[in-house]
N, C-alpha and C positions, 0 to 999 in steps of 0.2 A: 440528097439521096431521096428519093421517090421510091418506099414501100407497095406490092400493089397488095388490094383488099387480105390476100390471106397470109403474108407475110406480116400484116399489120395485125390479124387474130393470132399469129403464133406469137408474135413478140407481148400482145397483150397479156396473153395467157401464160406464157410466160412469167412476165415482170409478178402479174397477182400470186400465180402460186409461190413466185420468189416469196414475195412480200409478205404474204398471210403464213409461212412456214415460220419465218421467222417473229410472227408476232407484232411487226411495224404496221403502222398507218400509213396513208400515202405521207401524211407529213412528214415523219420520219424517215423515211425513203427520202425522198423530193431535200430534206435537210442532209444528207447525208452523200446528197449528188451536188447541191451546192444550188439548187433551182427552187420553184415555188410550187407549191401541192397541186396548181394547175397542170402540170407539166407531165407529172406520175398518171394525173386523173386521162387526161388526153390522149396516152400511152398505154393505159389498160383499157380503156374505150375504144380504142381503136382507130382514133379521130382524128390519129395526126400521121406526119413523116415527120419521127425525130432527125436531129442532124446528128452527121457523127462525131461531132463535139459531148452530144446528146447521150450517146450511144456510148462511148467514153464513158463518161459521170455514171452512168447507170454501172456499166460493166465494173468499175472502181467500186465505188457503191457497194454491189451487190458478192464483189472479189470474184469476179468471173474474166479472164482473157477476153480483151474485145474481139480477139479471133473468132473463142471459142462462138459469141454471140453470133458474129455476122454468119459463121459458119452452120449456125443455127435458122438463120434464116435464110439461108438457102446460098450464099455470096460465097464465090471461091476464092479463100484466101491464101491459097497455097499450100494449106495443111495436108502435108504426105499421112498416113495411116500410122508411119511409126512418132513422126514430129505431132499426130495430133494424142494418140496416144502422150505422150513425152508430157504435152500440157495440159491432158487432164490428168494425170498425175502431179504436175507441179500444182494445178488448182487444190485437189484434193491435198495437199502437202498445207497449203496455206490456210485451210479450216480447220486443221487441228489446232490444237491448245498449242501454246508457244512453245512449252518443255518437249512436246513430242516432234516438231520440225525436226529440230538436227538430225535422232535419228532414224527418221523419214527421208531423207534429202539422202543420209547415205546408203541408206537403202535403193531407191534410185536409183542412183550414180551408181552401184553396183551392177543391178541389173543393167544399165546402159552400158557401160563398161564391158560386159559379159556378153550383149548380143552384137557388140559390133565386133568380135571374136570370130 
């Protein structure tokens, strides 16, 4: 996959404010996608086309749907308004504390339940 130049600043820009939100270094990052601190450094510079193996680890990584990523920079992946709704909610579900998922999830499921009513 071939990024062109402003895809490759948003996904930069991106991955840094991910990264500096939560306190990580690139190493920590880059340790956490399973790659080596060059990789993170490339990706917030702007100086590469990750692959979307790449994009993957990141998206893992960071706990974000690689939909939602590729969606982000600009790729249609299909996501209807209510389906992409759907998974930023499930996202948001999975950054809570683990006691608070459950009932979150049924929470959800309610409303989903409720609007296809």
């Amino acid at each position: 996959m071939y990024l062109v130049r402003d895809k490759r600043q948003i996904l930069a820009d991106f991955v840094r404010k991910e990264r500096t939100d939560r306190n990580w270094t690139q190493s920590d990052l880059a340790d956490r996608m399973g790659k080596v601190r060059a990789v993170v450094n490339k990706i917030e510079s702007g100086s590469n086309d990750p692959t979307l193996d790449t994009l993957q680890d990141l998206a893992k990584a960071l706990n974000y749907p690689l939909a939602s990523i590729l969606d982000m920079l600009g790729y249609d992946v299909g996501l209807k308004d209510k389906d992409k709704w759907v998974e930023e909610m499930n996202h948001k579900i999975r950054i809570l504390p683990k006691a608070l998922r459950p009932i979150a999830e049924r929470m959800l499921s309610a409303l989903h339940d409720d609007s296809e009513k």
